[in-house]
C-alpha positions in Angstrom: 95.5 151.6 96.8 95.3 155.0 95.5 98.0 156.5 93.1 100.8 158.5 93.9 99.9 161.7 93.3 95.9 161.5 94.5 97.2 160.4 97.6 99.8 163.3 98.2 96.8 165.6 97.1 94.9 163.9 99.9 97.6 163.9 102.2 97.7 167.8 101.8 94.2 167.9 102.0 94.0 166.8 104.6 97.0 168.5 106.7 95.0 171.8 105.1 92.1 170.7 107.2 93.6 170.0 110.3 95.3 173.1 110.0 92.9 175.4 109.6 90.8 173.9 112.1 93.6 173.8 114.7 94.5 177.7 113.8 90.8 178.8 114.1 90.2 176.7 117.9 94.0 177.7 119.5 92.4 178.8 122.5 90.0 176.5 122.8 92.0 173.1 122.5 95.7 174.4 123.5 98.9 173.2 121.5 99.4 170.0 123.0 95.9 168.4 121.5 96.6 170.7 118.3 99.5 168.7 117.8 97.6 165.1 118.1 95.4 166.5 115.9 98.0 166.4 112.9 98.4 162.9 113.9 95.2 161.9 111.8 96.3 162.9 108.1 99.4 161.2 108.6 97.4 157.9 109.5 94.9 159.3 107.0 97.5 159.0 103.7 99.3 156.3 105.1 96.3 154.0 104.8 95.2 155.8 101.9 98.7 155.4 99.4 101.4 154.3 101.7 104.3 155.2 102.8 105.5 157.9 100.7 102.0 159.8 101.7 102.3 159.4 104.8 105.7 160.5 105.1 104.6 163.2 103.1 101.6 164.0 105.7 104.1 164.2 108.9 106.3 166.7 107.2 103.8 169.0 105.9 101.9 168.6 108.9 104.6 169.3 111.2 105.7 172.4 108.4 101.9 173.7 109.3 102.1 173.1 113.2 105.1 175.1 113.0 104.3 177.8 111.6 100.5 178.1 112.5 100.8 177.3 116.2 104.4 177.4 117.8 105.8 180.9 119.1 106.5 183.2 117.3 103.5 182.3 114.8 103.7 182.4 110.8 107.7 181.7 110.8 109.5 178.8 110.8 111.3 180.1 113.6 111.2 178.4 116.9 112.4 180.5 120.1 111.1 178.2 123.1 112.4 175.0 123.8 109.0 173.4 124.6 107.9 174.3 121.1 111.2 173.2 119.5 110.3 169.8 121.0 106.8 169.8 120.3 107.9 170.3 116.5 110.8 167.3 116.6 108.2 164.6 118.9 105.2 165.6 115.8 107.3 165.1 112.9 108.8 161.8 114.4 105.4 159.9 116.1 104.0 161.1 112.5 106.8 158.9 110.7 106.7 156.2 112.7 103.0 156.4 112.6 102.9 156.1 109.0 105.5 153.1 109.1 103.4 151.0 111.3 100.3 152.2 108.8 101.9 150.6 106.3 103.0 147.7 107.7 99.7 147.2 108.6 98.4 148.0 105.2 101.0 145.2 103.4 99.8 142.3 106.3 96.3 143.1 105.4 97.0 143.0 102.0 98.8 139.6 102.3 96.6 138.1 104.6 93.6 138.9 101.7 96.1 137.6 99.4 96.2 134.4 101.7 92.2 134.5 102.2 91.7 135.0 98.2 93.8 132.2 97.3 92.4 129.8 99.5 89.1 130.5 98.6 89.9 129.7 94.9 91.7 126.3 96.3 88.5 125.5 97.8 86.2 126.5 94.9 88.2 124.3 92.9 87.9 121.3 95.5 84.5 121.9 94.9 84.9 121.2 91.2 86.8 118.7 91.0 84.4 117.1 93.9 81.5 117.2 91.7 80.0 114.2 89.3 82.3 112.3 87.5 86.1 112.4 87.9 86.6 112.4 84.3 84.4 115.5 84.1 85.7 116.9 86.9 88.9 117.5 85.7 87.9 119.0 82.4 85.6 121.7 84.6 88.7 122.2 87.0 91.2 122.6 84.1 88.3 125.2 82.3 88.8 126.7 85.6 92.0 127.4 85.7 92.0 128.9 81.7 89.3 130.8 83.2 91.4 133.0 85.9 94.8 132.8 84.4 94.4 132.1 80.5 94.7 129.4 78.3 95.9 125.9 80.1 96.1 122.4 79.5 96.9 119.2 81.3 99.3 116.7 79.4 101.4 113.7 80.0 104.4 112.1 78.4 102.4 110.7 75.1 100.6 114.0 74.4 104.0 115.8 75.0 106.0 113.7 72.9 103.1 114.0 70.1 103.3 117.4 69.6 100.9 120.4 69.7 100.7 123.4 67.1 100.3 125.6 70.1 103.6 125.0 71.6 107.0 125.9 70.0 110.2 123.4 70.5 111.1 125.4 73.4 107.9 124.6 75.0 108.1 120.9 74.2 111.5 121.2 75.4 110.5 122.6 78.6 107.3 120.3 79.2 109.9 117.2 78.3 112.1 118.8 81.1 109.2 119.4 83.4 108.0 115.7 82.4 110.8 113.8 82.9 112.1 115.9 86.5 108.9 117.1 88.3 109.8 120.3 88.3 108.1 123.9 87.5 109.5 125.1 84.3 109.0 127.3 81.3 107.8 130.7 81.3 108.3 132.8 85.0 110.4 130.0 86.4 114.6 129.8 86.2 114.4 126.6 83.6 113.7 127.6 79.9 112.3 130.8 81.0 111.8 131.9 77.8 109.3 129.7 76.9 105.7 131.0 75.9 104.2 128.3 78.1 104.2 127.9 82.1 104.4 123.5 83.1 103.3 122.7 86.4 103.3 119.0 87.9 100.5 118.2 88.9 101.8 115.2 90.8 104.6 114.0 93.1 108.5 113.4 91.1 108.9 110.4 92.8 105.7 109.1 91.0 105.9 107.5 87.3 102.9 108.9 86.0 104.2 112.4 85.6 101.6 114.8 83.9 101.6 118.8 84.1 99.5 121.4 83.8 100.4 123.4 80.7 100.0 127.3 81.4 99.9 130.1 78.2 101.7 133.3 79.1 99.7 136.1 80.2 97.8 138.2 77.4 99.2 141.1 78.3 102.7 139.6 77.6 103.7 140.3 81.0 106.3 138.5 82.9 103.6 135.6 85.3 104.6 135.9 89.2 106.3 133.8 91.3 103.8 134.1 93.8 101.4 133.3 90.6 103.2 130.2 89.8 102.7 129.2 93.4 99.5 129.7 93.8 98.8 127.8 89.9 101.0 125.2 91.6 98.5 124.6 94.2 95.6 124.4 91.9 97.8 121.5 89.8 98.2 119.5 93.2 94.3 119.4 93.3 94.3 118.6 89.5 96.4 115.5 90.2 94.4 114.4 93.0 91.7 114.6 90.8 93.8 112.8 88.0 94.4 110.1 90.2 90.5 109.8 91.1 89.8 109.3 87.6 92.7 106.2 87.3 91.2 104.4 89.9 87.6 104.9 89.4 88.7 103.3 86.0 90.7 101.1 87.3 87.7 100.2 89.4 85.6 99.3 86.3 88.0 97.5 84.8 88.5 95.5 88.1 84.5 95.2 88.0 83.9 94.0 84.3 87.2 91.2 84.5 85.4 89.8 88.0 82.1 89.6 86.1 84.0 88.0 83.3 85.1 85.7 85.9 82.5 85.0 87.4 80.3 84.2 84.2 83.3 82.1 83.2 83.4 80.1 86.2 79.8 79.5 86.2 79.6 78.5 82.5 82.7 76.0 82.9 80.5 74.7 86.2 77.6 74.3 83.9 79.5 72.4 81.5 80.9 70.6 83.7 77.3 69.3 85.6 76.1 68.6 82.0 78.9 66.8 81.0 78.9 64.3 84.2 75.9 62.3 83.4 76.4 61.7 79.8 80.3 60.6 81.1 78.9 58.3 83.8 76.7 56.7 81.6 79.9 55.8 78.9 82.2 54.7 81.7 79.7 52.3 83.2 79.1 51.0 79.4 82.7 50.9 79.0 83.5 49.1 82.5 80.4 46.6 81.7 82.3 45.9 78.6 85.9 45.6 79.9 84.7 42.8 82.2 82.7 41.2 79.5 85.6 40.8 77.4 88.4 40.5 80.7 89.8 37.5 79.6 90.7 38.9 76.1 92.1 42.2 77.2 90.7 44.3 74.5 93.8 47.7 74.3 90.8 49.9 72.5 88.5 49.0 75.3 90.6 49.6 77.6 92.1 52.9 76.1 89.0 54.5 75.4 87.8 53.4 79.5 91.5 55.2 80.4 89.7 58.4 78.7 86.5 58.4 79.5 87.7 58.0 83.7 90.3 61.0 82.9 87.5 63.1 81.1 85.6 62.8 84.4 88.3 63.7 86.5 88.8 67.1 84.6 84.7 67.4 85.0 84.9 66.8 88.5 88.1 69.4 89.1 86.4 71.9 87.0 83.3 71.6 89.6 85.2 71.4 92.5 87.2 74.7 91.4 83.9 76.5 91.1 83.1 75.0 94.6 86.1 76.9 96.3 86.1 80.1 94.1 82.5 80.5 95.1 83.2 79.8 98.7 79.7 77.1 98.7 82.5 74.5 99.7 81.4 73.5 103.0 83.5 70.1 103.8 81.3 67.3 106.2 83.8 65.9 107.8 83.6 62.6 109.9 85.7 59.6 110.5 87.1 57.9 107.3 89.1 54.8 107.1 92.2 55.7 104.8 92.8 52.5 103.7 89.4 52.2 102.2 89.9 55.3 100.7 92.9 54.5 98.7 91.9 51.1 97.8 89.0 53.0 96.3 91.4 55.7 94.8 93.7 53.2 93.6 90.9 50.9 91.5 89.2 53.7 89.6 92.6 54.4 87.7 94.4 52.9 84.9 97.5 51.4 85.7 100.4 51.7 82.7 102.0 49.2 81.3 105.5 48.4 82.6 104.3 50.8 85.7 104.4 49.0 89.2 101.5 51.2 91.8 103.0 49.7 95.2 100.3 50.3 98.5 102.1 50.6 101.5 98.7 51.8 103.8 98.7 49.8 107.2 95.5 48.0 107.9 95.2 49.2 112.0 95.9 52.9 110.7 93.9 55.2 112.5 90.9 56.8 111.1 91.3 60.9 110.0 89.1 63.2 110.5 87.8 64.4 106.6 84.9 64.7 104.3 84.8 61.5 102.4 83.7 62.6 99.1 86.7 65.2 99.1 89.2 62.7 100.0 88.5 60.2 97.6 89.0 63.0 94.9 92.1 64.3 96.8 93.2 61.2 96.2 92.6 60.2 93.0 94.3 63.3 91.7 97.2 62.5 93.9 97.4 58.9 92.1 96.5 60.3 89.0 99.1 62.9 88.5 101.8 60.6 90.2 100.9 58.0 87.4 101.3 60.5 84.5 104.9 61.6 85.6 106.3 58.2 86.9 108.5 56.1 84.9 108.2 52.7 86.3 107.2 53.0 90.0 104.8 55.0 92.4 104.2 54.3 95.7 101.6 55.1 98.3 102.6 55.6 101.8 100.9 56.3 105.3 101.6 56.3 108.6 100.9 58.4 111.7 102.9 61.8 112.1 102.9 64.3 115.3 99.5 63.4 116.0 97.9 63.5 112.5 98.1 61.3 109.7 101.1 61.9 106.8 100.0 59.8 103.5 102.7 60.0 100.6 102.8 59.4 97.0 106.0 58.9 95.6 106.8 58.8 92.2 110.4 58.0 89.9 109.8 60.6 87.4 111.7 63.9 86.8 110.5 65.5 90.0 109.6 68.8 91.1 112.7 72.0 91.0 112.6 73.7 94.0 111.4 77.0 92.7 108.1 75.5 91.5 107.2 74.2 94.3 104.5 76.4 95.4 103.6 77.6 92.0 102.3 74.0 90.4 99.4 74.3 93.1 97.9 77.3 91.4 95.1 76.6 88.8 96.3 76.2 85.4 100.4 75.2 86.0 101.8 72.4 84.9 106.1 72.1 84.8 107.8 73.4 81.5 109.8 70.4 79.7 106.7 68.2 81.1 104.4 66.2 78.9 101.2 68.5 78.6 99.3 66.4 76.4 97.6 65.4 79.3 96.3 67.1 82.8 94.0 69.7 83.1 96.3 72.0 85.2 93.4 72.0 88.0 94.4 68.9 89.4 97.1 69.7 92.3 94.9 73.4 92.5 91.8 70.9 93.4 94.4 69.1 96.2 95.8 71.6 97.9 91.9 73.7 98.2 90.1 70.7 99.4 92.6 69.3 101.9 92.6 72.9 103.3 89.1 72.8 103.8 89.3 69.7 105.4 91.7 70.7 107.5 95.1 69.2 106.0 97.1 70.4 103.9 99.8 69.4 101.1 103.4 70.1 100.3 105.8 68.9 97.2 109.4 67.7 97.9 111.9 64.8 96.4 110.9 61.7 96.9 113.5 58.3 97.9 112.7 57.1 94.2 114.3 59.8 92.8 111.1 61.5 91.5 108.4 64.1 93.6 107.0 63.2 96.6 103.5 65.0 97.7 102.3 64.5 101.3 98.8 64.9 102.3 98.3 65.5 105.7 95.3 65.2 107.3 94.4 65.2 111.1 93.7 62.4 113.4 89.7 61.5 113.6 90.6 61.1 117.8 92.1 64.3 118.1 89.6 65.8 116.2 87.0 64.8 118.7 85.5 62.4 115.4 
């Protein structure tokens, strides 16, 4: 917009023109259309500088009409009514004319404002979309600094660090701004003496707070409100950017611990296959010489048979937990006679001394519907872990149950609390206070994933002898359709 005094030389520039041209063709156009004639400087300086133009337009234009046109010509004087109203109608359309100008004028110059300011939002979208989110957001802070001078985006460890560029009033106010979510520092109402602007970039609910540090103008002008706004806009975008860059970390973290995983799972299956053979060959020499030497009862035979059959175990759960992390489980169920199953459960294990392992498995029990090579492990590692926390007694249970087959094993041994329940059937638990010299901490992991496969499932509870009880159920081969 023009400056005050061009525009009230314009304005009378203009009224001059109309003037002379409405003095010179009188005749020709008549009073009434010389008077809308001085309509157009008014509308002329309004648009040009403003209000006070235009305002200035209407009364030197009605001054000129006046005295040019109305009877008696070249005096102010006005003897005739009709040109007594002519004069008042001129001077007030020419005010209000020059209001509604400027209103007009201000709406246009906010909706540009508006268009301008969402045209830098979207320019900086457009950064921020680009390449790498790390990137990004340096380009989209340089973006900023670019437009409205120096800026910076910091959190709480760079804030409570220190910079040489901010005084302890700006570390005060970023703190503040840090710690609340609020705009504060230079042109807002908190610390507003502070050289620096701090602008969240994010949400104060959220507990990630960062902000967008802003220098004061270098002009050393006071920054807008409406500035601050609009900066505040450009931080949102900055934060969603921010938060781009977390997860697309976050992601590649997420990446390089699953192939961590999944290198570690295949190596311990690996192991695990190459261990097997050399295992099976020492616990068939070590049976062969247990039944060789039966009728002495060799304790170092039969010790070092006890660990060699419990070293295969922890081979076997290690494979079997690569099985159901790598989902290439695929159970073959048919129709399996439980009590052949236990029996064969029950004689690959070592029995303590002073332990009693009572069977209580019905001969007519009805078949179940399960993979054979899964229950037999299922099983033994049922047996097996009752036999490591018993004190004298464990006992194996089964009998039909709503339709499906419920098998038990009880044990006398400190039991399971209540609250661990679910947990000791993740890989890797075993009970604190609990002898962990022994137990791979797959075992019970290796249960509960193989009986779900097969159908069953598992649950913990207290047992009649005063220890944990774990049923297995599994469902009935008939009703199954085996």
């Amino acid at each position: 917009m023009t400056r005050l005094p061009g525009s009230l030389l314009l304005a009378l520039a203009s009224v001059a023109a109309v003037a002379a041209l409405t003095h010179a063709l009188l005749p020709v156009l008549g009073l009434a259309s010389a008077a809308l004639l001085f309509l157009l400087p008014v509308l002329f300086a309004a648009t040009r500088g403003g209000l006070w133009p235009g305002l200035f337009a209407a009364l030197a234009g009605t001054a000129a009409y006046n005295y040019l046109l109305v009877e008696p010509r070249y005096t102010f004087r006005v003897d005739r009514l009709d040109g007594l109203v002519s004069v008042c109608v001129l001077g007030a359309v020419a005010v209000v004319t020059s209001r509604l100008a400027t209103r007009l004028l201000a709406r246009e110059a906010e909706a540009n404002a508006r268009a301008g300011a969402s045209a830098e939002l979207a320019r900086l979208s457009a950064v921020l979309a680009a390449g790498d989110a790390n990137e990004a957001l340096d380009k989209g802070v340089d973006f900023i600094a670019a437009r409205y001078g120096p800026a910076r985006l910091i959190d709480a460890v760079a804030a409570a660090n220190g910079d040489a560029a901010f005084t302890s009033l700006d570390l005060a106010a970023a703190a503040w701004a840090l710690h609340n979510g609020d705009m504060t520092g230079h042109g807002t109402e908190i610390m507003g003496a502070a050289d620096w602007s701090f602008v969240p970039v994010v949400a104060k609910t959220r507990t990630d707070l960062a902000v967008l540090a802003l220098a004061r103008p270098a002009e050393g002008g006071m920054r807008a409100l409406a500035e601050l706004d609009q900066v505040q806009q450009l931080a949102w975008l900055l934060g969603q950017c921010r938060d781009r860059a977390n997860l697309d970390r976050e992601r590649g973290e997420r990446v390089l611990l699953e192939q961590s995983e999944r290198l570690r799972r295949t190596f311990l299956a690996s192991l695990a296959h190459d261990f097997r053979t050399p295992l099976t060959v020492i616990t068939g020499r070590l049976e062969l010489i247990a039944q060789r030497g039966a009728g002495e009862g060799d304790p170092a035979v039969d010790d070092a048979l006890a660990a060699a059959r419990r070293l295969d175990r922890t081979m076997a759960d290690l494979l079997g937990a690569a099985r159901l992390e790598d989902g290439s489980l695929h159970p073959a169920n048919e129709s399996c006679d439980l009590v052949d199953a236990v029996a064969s459960a029950c004689a690959g294990v070592m029995i303590p001394v002073g332990l009693t392992l009572t069977r209580r498995v019905p001969a007519d029990l009805p078949f179940v519907h399960a993979d054979p090579v899964l229950l037999q492990h299922v099983l033994a590692n049922l047996i097996d872990n009752g036999l490591r926390h018993a004190r004298q007694a464990l006992t194996i249970a089964a009998a039909p149950a709503n339709g499906r087959i419920m098998l038990t094993v009880d044990d006398d041994g400190p039991g399971v609390p209540a609250p661990e329940r679910e947990r000791i059937f993740a890989r890797f638990q075993r009970l604190a206070g609990t002898d962990h010299s022994q137990g791979s901490g797959l075992g019970l992991a290796i249960v509960k994933g193989f009986a779900e496969a097969m159908g069953g499932s598992v649950s913990v509870g207290e047992s009649p002898l005063g220890g944990a009880r774990f049923a297995l159920s599994l469902p009935h081969s008939a009703g199954a359709g085996g």
